[in-house]
DRENMIMI-778972 format. One record per residue (C-alpha): x, y, z; residue number from 1; residue in three letters. Coordinates in steps of 0.05 Angstrom, whole numbers. Layout:
REM DRENMIMI-778972
{{X; Y; Z}; NUM; ALA}
...
//
This chain:
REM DRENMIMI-778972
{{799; 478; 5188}; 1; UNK}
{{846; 482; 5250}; 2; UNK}
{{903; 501; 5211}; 3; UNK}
{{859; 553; 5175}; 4; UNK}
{{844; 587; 5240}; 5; UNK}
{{916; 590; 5257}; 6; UNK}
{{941; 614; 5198}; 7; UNK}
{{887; 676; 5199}; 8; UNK}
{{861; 680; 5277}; 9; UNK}
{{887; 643; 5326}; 10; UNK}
{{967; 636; 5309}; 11; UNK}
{{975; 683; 5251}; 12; UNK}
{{1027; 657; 5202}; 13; UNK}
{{1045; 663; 5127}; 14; UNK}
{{1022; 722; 5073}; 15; UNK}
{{956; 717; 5099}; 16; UNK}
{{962; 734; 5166}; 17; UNK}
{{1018; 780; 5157}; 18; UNK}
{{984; 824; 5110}; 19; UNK}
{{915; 814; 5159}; 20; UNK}
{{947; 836; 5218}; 21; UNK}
{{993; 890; 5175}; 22; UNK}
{{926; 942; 5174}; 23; UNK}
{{871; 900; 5219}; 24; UNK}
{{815; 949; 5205}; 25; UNK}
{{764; 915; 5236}; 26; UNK}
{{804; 926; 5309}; 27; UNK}
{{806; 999; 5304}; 28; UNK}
{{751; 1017; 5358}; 29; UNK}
{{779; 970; 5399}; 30; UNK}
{{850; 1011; 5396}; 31; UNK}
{{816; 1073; 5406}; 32; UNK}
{{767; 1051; 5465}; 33; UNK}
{{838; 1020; 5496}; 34; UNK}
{{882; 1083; 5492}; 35; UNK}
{{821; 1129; 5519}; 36; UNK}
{{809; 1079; 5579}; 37; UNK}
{{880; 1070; 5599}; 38; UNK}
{{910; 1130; 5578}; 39; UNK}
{{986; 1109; 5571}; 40; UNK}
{{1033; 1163; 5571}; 41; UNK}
{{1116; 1173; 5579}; 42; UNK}
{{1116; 1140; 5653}; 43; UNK}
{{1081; 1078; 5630}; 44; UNK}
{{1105; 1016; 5618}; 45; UNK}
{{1059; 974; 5580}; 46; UNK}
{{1053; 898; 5564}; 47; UNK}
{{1007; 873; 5506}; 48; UNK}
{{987; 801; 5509}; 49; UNK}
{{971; 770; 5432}; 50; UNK}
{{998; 836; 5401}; 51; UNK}
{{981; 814; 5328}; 52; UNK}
{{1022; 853; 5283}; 53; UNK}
{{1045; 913; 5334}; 54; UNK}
{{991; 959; 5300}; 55; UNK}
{{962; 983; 5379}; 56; UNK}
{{1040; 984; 5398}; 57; UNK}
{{1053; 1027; 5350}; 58; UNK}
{{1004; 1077; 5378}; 59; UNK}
{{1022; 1066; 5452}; 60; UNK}
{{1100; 1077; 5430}; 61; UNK}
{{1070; 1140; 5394}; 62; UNK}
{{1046; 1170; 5461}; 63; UNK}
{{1109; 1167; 5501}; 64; UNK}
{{1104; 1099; 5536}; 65; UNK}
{{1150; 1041; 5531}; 66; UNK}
{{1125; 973; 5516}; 67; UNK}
{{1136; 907; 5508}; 68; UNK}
{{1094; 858; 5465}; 69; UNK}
{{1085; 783; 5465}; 70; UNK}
{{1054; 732; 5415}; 71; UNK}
{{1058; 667; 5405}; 72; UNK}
{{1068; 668; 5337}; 73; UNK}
{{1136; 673; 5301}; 74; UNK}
{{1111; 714; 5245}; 75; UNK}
{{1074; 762; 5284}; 76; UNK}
{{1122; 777; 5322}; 77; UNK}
{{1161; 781; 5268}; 78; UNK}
{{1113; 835; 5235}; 79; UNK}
{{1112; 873; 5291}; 80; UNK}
{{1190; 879; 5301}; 81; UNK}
{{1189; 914; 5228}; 82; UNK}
{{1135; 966; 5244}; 83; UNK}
{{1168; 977; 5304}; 84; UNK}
{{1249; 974; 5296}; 85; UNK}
{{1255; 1044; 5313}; 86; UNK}
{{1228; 1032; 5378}; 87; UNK}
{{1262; 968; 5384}; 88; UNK}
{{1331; 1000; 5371}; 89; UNK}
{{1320; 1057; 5420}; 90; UNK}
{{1309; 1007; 5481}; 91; UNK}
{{1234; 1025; 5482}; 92; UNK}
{{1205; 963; 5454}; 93; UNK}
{{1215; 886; 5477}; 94; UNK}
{{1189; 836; 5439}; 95; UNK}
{{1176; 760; 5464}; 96; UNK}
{{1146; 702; 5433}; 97; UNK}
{{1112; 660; 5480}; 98; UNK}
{{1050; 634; 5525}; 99; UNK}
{{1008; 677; 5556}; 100; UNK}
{{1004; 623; 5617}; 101; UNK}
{{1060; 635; 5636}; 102; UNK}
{{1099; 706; 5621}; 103; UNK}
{{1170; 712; 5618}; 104; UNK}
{{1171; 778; 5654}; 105; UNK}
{{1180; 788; 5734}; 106; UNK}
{{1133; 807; 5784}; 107; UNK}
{{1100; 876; 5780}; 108; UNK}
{{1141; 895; 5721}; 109; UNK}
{{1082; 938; 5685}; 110; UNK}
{{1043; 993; 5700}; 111; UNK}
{{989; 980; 5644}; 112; UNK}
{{968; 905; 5620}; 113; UNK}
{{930; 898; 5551}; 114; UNK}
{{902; 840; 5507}; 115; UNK}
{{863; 865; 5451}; 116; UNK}
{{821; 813; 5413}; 117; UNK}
{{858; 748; 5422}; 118; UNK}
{{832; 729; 5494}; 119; UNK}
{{780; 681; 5455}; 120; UNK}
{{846; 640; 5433}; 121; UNK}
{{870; 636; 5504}; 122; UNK}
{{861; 567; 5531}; 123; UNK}
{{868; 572; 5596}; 124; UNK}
{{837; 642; 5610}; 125; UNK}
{{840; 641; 5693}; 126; UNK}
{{913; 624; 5685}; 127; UNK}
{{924; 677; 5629}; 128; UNK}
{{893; 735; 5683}; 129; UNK}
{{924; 706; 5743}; 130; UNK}
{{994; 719; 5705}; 131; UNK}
{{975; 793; 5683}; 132; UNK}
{{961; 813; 5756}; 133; UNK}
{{1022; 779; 5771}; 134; UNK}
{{1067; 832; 5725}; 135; UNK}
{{1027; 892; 5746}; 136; UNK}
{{1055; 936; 5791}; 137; UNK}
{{1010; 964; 5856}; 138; UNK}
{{970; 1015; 5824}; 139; UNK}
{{966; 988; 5747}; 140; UNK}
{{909; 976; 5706}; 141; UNK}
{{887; 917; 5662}; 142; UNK}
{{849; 922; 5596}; 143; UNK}
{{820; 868; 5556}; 144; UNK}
{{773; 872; 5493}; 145; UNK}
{{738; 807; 5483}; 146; UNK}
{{673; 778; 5450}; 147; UNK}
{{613; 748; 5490}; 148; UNK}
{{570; 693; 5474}; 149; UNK}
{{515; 735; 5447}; 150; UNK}
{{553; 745; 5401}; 151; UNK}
{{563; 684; 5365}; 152; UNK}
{{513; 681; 5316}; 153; UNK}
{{551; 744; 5288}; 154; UNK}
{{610; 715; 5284}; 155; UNK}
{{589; 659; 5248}; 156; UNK}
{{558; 700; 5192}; 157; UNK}
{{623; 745; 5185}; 158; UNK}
{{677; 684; 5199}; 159; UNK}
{{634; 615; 5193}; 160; UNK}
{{679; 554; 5218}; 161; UNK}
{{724; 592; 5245}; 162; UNK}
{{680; 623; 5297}; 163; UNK}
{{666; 557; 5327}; 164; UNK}
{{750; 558; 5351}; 165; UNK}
{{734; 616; 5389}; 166; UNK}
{{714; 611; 5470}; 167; UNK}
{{671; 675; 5477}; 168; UNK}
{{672; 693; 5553}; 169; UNK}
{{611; 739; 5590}; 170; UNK}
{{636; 808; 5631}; 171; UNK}
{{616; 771; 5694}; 172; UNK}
{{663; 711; 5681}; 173; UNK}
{{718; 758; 5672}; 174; UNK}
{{704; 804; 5734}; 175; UNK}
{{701; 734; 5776}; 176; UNK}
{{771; 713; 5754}; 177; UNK}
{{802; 792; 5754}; 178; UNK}
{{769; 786; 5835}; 179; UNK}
{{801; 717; 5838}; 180; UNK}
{{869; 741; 5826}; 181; UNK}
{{866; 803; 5870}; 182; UNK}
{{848; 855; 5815}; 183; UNK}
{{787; 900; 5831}; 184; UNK}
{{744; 899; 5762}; 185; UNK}
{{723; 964; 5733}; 186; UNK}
{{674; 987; 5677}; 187; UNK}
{{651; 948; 5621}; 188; UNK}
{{637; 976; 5548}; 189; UNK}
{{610; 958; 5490}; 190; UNK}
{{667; 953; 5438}; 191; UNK}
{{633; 964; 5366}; 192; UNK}
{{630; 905; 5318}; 193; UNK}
{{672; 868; 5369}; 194; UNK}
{{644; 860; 5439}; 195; UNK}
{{671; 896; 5492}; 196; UNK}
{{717; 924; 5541}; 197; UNK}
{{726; 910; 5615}; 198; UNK}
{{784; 937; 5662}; 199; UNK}
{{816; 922; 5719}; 200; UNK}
{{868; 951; 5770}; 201; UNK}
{{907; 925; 5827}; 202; UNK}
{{905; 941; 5900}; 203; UNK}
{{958; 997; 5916}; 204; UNK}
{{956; 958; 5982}; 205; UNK}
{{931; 902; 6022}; 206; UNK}
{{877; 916; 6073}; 207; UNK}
{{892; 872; 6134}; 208; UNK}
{{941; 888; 6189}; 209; UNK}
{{997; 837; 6187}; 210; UNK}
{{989; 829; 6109}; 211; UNK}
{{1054; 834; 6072}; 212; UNK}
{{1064; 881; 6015}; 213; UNK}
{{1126; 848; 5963}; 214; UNK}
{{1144; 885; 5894}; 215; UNK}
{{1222; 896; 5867}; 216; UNK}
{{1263; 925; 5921}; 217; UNK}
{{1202; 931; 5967}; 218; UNK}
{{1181; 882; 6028}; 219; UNK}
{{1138; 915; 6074}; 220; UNK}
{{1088; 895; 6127}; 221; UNK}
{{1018; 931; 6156}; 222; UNK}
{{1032; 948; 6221}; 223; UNK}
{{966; 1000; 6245}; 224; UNK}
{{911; 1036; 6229}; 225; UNK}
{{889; 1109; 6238}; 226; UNK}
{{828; 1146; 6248}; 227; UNK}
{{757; 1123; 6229}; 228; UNK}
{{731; 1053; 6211}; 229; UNK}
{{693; 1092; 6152}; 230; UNK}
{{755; 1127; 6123}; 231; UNK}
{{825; 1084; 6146}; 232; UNK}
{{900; 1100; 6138}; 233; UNK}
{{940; 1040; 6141}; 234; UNK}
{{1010; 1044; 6163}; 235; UNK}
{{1069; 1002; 6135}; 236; UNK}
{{1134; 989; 6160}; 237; UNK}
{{1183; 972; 6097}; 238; UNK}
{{1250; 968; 6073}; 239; UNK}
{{1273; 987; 6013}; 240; UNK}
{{1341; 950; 5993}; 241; UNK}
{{1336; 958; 5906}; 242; UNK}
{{1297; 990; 5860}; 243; UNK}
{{1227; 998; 5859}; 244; UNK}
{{1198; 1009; 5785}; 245; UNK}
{{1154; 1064; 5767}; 246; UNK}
{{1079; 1055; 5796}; 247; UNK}
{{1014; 1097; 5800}; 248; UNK}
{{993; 1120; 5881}; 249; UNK}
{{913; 1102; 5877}; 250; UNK}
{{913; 1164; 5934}; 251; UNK}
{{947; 1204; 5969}; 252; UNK}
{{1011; 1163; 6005}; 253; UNK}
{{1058; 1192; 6067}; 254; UNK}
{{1131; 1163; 6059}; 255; UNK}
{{1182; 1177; 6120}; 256; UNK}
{{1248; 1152; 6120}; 257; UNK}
{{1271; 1117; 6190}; 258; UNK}
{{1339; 1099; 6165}; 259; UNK}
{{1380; 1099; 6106}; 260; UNK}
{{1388; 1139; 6039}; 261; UNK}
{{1327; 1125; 5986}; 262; UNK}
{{1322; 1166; 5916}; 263; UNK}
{{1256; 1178; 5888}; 264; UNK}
{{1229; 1202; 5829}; 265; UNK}
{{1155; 1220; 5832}; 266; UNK}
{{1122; 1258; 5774}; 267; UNK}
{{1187; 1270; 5747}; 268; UNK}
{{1213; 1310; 5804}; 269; UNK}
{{1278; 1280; 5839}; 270; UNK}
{{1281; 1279; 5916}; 271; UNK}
{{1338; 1250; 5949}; 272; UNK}
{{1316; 1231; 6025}; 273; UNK}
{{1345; 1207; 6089}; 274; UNK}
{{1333; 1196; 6165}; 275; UNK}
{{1278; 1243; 6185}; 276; UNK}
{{1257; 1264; 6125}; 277; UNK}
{{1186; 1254; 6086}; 278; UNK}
{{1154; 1258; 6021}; 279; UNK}
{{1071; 1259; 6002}; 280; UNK}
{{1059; 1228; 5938}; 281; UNK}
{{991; 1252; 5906}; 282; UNK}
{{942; 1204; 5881}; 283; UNK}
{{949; 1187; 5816}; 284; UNK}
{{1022; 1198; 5813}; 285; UNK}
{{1078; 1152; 5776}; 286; UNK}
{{1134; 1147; 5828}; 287; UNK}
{{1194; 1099; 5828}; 288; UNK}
{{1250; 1099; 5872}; 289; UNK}
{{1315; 1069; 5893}; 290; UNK}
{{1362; 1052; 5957}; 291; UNK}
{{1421; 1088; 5957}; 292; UNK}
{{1433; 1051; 6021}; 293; UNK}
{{1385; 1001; 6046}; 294; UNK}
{{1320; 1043; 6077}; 295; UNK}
{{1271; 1032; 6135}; 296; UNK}
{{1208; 1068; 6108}; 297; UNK}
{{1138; 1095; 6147}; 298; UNK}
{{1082; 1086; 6092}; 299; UNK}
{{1013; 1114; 6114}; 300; UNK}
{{963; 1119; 6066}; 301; UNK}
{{886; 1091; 6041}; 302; UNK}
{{876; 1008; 6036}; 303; UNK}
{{872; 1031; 5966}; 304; UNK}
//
């Protein structure tokens, strides 16, 4: 029976689970309920975590983003390089087999985080979350789709022993570890025949003066606060000495430049700053930039 739930659910392998996961009906509301929570779009750079046979990468690709997808099975991966090569040739797409324990990706290297029906198979689930905060950049969003104990007795009827391999987690237990590994948990929705849908995002910044603030080319430090207890600005001293990748502002952020040459790109508009000068980036914003020389940067904007 253990090998049947691999071959079909758990590690999908063989004709079976290619031609399953080739047109896995019975996961389109959780697609749809995914790409109307997160919205990804051409500035996105998405990661999806047990990504089956690339059927929501496909749709993600189709909307502009880039991707990258990991499984850890060979033949799903496997499926999903063929409905994707197009995307693979063209630099858009990387594909990975592995453990979602630990990711083979760098810190804060996504804006957007999914795992769409496969979380049950996780075994260590804390670990699996602490890892996707770890690759999302300040700013991103995490989405999982996931069944809850309530549920079981469904499951049974529709996929009898099979079901009992599952580990069906409740909303709350996934808000406590999102909290645990510094993501703030969002809304949780029903998900039609499969559960539901809870999100996540991370911090655009810490809260506490003296906290540090570390991302790709970024090491920065709080250093004040301004105006009212009710509504605070934090201020961050930085330098920028690489490239820091494309992330969303959560609100509206100040950047003046103390020293140094930084580039930035922000909403697809290219500024090119030095000593003296300044830049607001609007909330919601994508914005990456880069050190032309290394920068001293002024950051004063919301805790989040």
């Amino acid at each position: 029976m253990d090998r049947l739930t691999d071959r079909i659910a758990r590690r999908p392998g063989g004709l079976i689970g290619r031609l399953i996961y080739r047109h896995p009906a019975g996961h389109e509301a959780s697609f749809a309920m995914m790409l109307d929570a997160l919205h990804p779009g051409p500035e996105d750079r998405l990661l999806d975590l047990g990504c089956g046979g690339g059927v929501f990468l496909e749709r993600v690709l189709a909307r502009g983003a880039s991707a990258a997808g990991l499984d850890h099975s060979p033949d799903m991966v496997a499926e999903t390089r063929r409905r994707n090569a197009a995307a693979l040739a063209a630099g858009r797409l990387a594909l990975h087999q592995g453990d979602v324990a630990r990711l083979p990706f760098g810190d804060a290297a996504f804006t957007l985080v999914t795992s769409l029906n496969a979380f049950f198979f996780f075994p260590e689930p804390q670990v699996a979350i602490a890892e996707m905060a770890r690759v999302l950049a300040p700013g991103g969003r995490l989405g999982i789709v996931t069944t809850p104990p309530e549920q079981a007795a469904m499951l049974k009827r529709w996929f009898g022993p099979v079901a009992a391999r599952m580990r069906l987690d409740a909303p709350d237990s996934l808000a406590g570890w999102m909290a645990d590994a510094g993501l703030i948990p969002g809304e949780v929705k029903p998900v039609r025949q499969v559960g539901y849908l809870i999100t996540a995002r991370k911090p655009a910044m810490p809260a506490s003066i003296g906290a540090e603030i570390t991302m790709p080319g970024f090491h920065g430090r709080i250093t004040g606060r301004l105006g009212p207890a009710t509504a605070p600005l934090l201020v961050v001293d930085a330098l920028v000495d690489g490239a820091i990748p494309p992330h969303a502002a959560m609100a509206d952020e100040l950047v003046v430049v103390l020293d140094g040459r930084l580039r930035a790109r922000v909403g697809g508009a290219e500024h090119l700053l030095g000593p003296g000068d300044h830049l607001i980036v609007p909330a919601g914003t994508i914005h990456e930039a880069v050190a032309e020389t290394p920068a001293r940067l002024l950051l004063v904007g919301p805790p989040e």
